[in-house]
Wavefront OBJ file of the C-alpha trace (Angstrom):
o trace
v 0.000 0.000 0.000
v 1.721 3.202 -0.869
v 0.277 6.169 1.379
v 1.646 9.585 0.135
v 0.930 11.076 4.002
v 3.571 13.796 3.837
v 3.710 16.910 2.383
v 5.478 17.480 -1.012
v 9.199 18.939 -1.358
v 9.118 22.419 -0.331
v 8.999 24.704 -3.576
v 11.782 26.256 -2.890
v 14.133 23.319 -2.730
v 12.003 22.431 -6.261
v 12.866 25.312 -7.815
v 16.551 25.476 -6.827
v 16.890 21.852 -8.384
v 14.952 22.943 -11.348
v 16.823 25.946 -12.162
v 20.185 23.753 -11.729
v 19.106 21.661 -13.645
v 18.107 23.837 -16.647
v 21.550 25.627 -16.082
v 23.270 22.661 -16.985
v 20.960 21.622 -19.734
v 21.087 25.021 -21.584
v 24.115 26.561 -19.938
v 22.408 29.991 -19.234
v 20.332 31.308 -16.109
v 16.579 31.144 -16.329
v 14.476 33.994 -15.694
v 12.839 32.640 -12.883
v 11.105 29.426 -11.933
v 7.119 29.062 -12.084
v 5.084 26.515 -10.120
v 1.474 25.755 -10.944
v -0.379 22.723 -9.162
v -2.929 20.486 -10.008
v -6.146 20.295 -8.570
v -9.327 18.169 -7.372
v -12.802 18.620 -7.655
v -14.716 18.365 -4.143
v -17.717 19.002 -6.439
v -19.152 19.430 -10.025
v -18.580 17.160 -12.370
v -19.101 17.933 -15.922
v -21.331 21.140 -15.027
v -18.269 23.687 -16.041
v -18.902 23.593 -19.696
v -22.694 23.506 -18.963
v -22.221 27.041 -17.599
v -22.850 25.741 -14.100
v -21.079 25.948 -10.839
v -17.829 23.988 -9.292
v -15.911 23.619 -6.560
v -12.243 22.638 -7.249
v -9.155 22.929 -4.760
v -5.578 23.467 -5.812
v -3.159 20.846 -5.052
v 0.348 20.714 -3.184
v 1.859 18.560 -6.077
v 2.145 20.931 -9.516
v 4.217 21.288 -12.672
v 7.865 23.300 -11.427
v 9.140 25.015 -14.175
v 12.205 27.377 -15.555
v 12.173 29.317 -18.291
v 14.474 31.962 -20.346
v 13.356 33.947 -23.473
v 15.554 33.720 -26.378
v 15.420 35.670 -30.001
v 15.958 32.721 -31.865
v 12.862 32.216 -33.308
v 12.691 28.736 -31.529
v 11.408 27.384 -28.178
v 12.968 24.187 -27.001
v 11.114 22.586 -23.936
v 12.723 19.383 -21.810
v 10.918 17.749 -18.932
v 12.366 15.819 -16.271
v 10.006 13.381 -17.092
v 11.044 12.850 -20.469
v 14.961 12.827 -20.141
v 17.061 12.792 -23.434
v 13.855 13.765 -25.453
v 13.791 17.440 -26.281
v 11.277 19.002 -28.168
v 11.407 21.871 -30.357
v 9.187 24.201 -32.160
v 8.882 27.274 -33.675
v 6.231 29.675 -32.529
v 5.497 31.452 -35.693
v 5.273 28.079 -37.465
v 2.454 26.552 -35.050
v -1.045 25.650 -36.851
v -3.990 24.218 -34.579
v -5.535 22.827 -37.981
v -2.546 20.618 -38.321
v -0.516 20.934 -35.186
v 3.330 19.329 -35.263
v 3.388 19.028 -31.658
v 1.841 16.233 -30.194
v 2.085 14.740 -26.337
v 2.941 16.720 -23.391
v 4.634 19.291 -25.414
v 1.316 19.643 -26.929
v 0.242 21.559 -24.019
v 3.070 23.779 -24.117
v 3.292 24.244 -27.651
v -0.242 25.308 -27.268
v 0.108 28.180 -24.658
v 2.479 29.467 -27.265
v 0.203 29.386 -30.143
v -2.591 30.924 -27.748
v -0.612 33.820 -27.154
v 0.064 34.671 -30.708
v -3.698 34.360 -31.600
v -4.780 36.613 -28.990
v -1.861 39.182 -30.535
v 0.635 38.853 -27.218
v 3.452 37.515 -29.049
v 3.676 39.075 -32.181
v 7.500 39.119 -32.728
v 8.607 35.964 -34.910
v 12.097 36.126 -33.503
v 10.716 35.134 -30.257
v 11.534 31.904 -29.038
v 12.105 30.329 -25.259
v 14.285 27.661 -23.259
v 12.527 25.301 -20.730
v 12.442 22.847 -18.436
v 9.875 21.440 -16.616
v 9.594 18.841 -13.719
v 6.555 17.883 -12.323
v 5.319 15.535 -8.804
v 1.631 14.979 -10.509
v 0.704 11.660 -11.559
v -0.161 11.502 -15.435
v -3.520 10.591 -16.723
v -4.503 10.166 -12.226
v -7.337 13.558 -12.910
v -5.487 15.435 -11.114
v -4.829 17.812 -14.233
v -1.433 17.710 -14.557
v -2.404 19.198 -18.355
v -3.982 22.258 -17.154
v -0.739 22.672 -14.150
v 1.579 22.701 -17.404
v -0.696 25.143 -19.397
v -0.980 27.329 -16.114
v 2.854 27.003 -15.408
v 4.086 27.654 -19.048
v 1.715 30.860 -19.128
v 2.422 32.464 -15.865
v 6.144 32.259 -16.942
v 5.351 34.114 -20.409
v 3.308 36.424 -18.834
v 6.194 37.169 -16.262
v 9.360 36.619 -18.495
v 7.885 38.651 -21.163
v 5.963 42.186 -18.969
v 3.311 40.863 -20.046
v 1.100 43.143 -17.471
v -2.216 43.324 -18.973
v -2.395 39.754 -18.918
v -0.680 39.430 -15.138
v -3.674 41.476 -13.702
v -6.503 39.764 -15.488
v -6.585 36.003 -13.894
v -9.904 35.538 -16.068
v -8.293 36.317 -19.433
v -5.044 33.849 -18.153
v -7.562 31.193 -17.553
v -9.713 31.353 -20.838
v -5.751 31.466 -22.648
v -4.981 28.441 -21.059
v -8.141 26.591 -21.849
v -7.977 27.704 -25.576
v -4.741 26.175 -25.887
v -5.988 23.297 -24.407
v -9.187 23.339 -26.716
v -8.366 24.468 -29.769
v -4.922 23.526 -30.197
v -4.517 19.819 -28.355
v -8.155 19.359 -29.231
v -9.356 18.730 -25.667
v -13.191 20.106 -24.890
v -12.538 20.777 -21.396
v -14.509 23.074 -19.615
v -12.466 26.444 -17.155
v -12.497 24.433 -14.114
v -8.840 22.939 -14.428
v -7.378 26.314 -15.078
v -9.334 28.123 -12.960
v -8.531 26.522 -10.279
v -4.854 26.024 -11.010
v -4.307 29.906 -11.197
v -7.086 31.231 -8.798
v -7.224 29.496 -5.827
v -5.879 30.247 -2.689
v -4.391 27.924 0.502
v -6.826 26.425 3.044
v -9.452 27.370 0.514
v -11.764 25.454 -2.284
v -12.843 27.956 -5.173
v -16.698 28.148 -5.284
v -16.327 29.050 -9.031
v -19.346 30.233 -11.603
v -18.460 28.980 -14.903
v -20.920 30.993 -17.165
v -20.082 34.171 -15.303
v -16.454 33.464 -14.380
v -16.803 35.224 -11.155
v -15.049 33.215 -8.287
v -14.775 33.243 -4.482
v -12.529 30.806 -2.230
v -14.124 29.155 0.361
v -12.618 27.970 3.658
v -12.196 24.247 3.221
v -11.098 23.319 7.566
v -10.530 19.564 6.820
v -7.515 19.270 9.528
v -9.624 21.557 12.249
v -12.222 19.040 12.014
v -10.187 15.914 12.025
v -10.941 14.973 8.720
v -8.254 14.093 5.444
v -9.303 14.272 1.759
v -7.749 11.319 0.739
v -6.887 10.640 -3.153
v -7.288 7.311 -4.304
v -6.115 7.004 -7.562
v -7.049 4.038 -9.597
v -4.004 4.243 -11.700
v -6.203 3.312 -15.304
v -5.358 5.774 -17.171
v -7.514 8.566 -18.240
v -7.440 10.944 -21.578
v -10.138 13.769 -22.444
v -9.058 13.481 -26.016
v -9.744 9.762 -26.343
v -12.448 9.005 -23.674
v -16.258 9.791 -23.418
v -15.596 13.391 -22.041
v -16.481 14.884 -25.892
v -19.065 12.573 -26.266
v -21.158 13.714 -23.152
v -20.449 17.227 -23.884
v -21.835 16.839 -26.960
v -25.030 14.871 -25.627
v -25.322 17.993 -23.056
v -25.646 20.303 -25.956
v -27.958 18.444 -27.887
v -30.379 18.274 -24.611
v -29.730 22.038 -24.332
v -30.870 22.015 -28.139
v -34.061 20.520 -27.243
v -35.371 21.896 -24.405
v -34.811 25.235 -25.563
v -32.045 26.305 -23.231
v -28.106 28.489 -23.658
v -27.254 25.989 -20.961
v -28.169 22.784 -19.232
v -27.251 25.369 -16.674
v -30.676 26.850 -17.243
v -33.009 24.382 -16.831
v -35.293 25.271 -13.965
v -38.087 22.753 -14.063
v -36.151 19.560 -14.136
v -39.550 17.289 -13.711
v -40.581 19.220 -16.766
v -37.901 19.206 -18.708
v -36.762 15.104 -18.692
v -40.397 15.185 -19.469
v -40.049 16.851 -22.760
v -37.281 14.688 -23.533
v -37.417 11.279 -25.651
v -34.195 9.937 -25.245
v -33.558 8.488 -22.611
v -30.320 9.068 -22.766
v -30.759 12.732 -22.683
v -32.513 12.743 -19.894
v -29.838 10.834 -17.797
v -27.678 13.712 -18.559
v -29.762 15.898 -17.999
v -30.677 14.762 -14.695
v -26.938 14.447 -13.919
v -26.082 17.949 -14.887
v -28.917 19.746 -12.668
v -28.766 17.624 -9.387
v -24.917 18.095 -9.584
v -24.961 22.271 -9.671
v -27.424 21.728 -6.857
v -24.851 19.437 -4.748
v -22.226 22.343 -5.440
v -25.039 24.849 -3.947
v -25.290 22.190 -1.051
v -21.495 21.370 0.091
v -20.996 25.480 0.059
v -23.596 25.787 2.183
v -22.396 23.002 4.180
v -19.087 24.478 4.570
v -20.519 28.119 5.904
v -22.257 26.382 8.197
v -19.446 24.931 9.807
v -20.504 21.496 9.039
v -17.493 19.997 7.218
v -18.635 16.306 8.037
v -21.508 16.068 6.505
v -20.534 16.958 2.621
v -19.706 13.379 2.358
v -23.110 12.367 2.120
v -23.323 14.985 -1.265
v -20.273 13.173 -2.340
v -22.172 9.557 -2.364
v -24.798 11.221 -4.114
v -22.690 12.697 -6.678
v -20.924 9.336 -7.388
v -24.112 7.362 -7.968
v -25.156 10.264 -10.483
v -21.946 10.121 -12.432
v -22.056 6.406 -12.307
v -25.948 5.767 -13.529
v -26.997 9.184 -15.068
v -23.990 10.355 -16.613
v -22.392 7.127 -17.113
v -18.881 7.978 -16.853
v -17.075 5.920 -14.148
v -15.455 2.808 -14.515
v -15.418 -0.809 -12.040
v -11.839 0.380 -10.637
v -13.313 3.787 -9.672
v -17.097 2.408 -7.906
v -14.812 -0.603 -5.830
v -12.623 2.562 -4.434
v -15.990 4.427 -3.958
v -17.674 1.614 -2.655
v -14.511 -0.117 -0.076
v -13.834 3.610 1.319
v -17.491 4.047 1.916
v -17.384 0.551 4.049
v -14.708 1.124 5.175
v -15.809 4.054 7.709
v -14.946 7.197 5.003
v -17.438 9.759 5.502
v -18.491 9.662 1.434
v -16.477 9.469 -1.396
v -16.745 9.609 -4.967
v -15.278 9.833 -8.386
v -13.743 13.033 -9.295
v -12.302 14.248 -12.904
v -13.685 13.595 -16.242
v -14.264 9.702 -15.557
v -13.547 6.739 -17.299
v -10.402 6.315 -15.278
v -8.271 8.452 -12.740
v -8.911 9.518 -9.363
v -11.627 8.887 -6.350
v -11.725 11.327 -3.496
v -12.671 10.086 0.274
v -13.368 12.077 3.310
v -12.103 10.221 5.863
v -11.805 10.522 9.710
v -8.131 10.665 10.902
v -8.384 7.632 12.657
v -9.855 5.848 10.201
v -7.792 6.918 7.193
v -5.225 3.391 7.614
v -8.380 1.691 7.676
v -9.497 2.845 4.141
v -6.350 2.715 2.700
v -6.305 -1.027 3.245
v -9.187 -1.957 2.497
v -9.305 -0.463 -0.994
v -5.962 -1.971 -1.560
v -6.876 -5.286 -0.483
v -10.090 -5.084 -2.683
v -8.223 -4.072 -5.720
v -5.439 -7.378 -4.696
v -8.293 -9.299 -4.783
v -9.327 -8.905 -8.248
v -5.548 -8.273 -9.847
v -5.811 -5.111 -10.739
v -3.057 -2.347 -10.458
v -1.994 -1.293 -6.847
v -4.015 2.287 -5.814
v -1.648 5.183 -5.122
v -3.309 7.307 -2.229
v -2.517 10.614 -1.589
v -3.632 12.953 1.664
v -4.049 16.398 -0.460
v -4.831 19.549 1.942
v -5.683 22.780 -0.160
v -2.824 24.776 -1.563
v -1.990 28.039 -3.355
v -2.453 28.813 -7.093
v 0.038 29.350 -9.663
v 3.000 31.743 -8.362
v 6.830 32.262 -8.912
v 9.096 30.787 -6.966
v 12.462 32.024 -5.467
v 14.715 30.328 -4.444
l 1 2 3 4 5 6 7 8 9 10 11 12 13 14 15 16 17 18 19 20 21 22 23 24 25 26 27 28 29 30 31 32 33 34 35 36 37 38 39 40 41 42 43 44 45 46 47 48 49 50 51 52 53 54 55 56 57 58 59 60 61 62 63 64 65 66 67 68 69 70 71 72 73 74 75 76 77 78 79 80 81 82 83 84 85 86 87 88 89 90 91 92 93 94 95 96 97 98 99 100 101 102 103 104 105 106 107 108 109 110 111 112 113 114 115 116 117 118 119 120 121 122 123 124 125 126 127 128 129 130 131 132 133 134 135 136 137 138 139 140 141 142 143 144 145 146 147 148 149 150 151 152 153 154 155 156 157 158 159 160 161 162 163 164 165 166 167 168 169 170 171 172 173 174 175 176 177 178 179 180 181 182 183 184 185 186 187 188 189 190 191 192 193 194 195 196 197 198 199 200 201 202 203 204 205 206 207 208 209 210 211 212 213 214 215 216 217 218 219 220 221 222 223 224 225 226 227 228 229 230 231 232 233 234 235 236 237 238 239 240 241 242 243 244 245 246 247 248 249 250 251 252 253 254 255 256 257 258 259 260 261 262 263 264 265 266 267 268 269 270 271 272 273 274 275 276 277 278 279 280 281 282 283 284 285 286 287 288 289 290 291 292 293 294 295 296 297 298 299 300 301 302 303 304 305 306 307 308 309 310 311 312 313 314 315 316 317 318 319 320 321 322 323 324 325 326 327 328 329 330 331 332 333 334 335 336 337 338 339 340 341 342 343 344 345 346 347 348 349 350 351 352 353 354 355 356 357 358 359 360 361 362 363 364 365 366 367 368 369 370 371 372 373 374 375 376 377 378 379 380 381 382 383 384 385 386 387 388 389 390 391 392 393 394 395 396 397 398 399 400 401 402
């Protein structure tokens, strides 16, 4: 059983290893080092690009990274990751219709090509140096894609006096998804950047996804003796080869029908999976509008002072995903299921689906408990060991010194 119970590296000590490290790959200084982290979703799931409301929290494990600009015309990226396999790219050469780029430098490469199509980087002789290290599990939902967007921006932005951009966190966040839309071809929704660059420590961001506006919430887990804990499946999820694009586009065609901008908008639910023939439809429909209400319900839960008792939302959310919206997978309902017998106070999928991450609240005392038992159940049917992860709620995007 492998229990990540202890806090990450400082990011400090990251960033004085990363910017070593990119001295001797490149044999100049970097500007500075950047750190963005991943995040988790207490609550939401697949209501951001339904214009509805979510409630993410930034992670202590991110994407470190270094950067220097150069006039070369060409940005070469390197990730600890990935050692001996540099990438390389021009920025005035980058097309999202047939992009050259593919895999995690996709994501970079993307940030790039975002910036030059909203008219920030209009000089063709710009190019960059970087190198990235990062402590997030891949393809866990954690969002290690959005922590590289995030990280690879905010060092732009900075690097380059980029100030208009540094004091509008909404216009950083709708860059960052772009690049992740338009140019990796991911439909994601602004929760995954949003909460990447806006959140703040000891705080989950109750975040309105039609309106963008956005206030953090205190999230007291420690104060009353409770752990999120992260149980991550380890099957491997993708947004741009899973379901995700297929239930956004079912959400939209429900929209279509009943008349709506948004699934968002639908007031009379009764009424509307009335109205609807498909059944299919109406699962997601029914998904979509009991979920914004759960995010309405754990906020409310929190200002009350009653931390404990979200857990029972986050049952209720996972039996939604899992029968209305259809998007979790056996590994994912045995985590949900074990933690829930096992004394956590409710748990549930979080992320896109079809793979990646559970989240538990768990008692202190009882968090061994949990740990083993999912483990055990997983032995018992050879699959993959869990990782598990204790996550407390950490700062957005920043620079680093060192």
């Amino acid at each position: 059983m492998r229990l990540h119970d202890g806090p990450p590296a400082r990011p400090e000590e990251t960033a004085k290893q990363v910017a070593a490290a990119f001295e001797e790959a490149y044999g100049l200084q970097p500007a500075g080092v950047w750190r963005a982290p991943g995040r988790v979703n207490l609550i939401g799931e697949h209501t951001d690009y339904n214009d509805g409301l979510v409630l993410p929290m930034a992670l202590p494990w991110g994407v470190s990274l270094a950067l220097a600009p150069t006039d070369d015309g060409v940005v070469e990226a390197r990730s600890a990751q990935r050692p001996g396999e540099p990438v390389r790219f021009a920025p005035a050469g980058l097309d999202a219709r047939a992009p050259s780029v593919t895999g995690w430098a996709a994501y970079v490469a993307g940030v790039f090509w975002a910036l030059r199509e909203e008219g920030h980087l209009a000089d063709d002789a710009l190019g960059a140096r970087i190198l990235l290290d990062s402590d997030l599990p891949v393809g866990a939902a954690l969002s290690s894609s959005a922590a590289l967007e995030c990280a690879v921006l905010l060092a732009l932005v900075d690097a380059l006096g980029l100030s208009g951009l540094a004091a509008d966190q909404r216009a950083m966040v709708r860059l960052a998804q772009s690049a992740e839309n338009r140019f990796v071809g991911a439909p994601t929704g602004i929760l995954d950047q949003s909460a990447s660059l806006r959140c703040k420590e000891g705080h989950a961001l109750f975040l309105d996804c039609r309106s963008e506006g956005a206030r953090n919430v205190p999230l007291p887990l420690e104060e009353a003796g409770l752990r999120l804990l992260i149980i991550d499946t380890r099957v491997e999820h993708k947004h741009t080869e899973s379901g995700y694009g297929d239930r956004r586009e079912e959400c939209e065609r429900a929209a279509r029908a009943l008349g709506v901008p948004a699934l968002r908008d639908v007031e009379d639910l009764a009424g509307a999976l009335q109205r609807l023939d498909d059944p299919v439809l109406r699962r997601r429909v029914q998904h979509v509008v009991t979920e914004i209400h759960r995010v309405n319900a754990v906020v409310g839960l929190l200002r009350a002072g009653r931390t404990a008792e979200i857990g029972a939302v986050f049952n209720g959310s996972h039996l939604s995903l899992r029968d209305q919206f259809e998007v979790s997978c056996p590994e994912l309902d045995v985590a949900v299921d074990t933690a829930a017998r096992k004394g956590a106070r409710g748990a549930r999928m979080t992320g896109g689906g079809f793979g990646g991450s559970a989240i538990a609240l768990v008692a202190e005392d009882r968090l061994e408990a949990v740990c083993a038992g999912v483990a055990a159940a997983f032995a018992e049917r050879r699959w993959k060991a869990p990782d598990f992860r204790v996550a407390v709620p950490a700062a957005g995007a920043r620079r680093v010194d060192w």
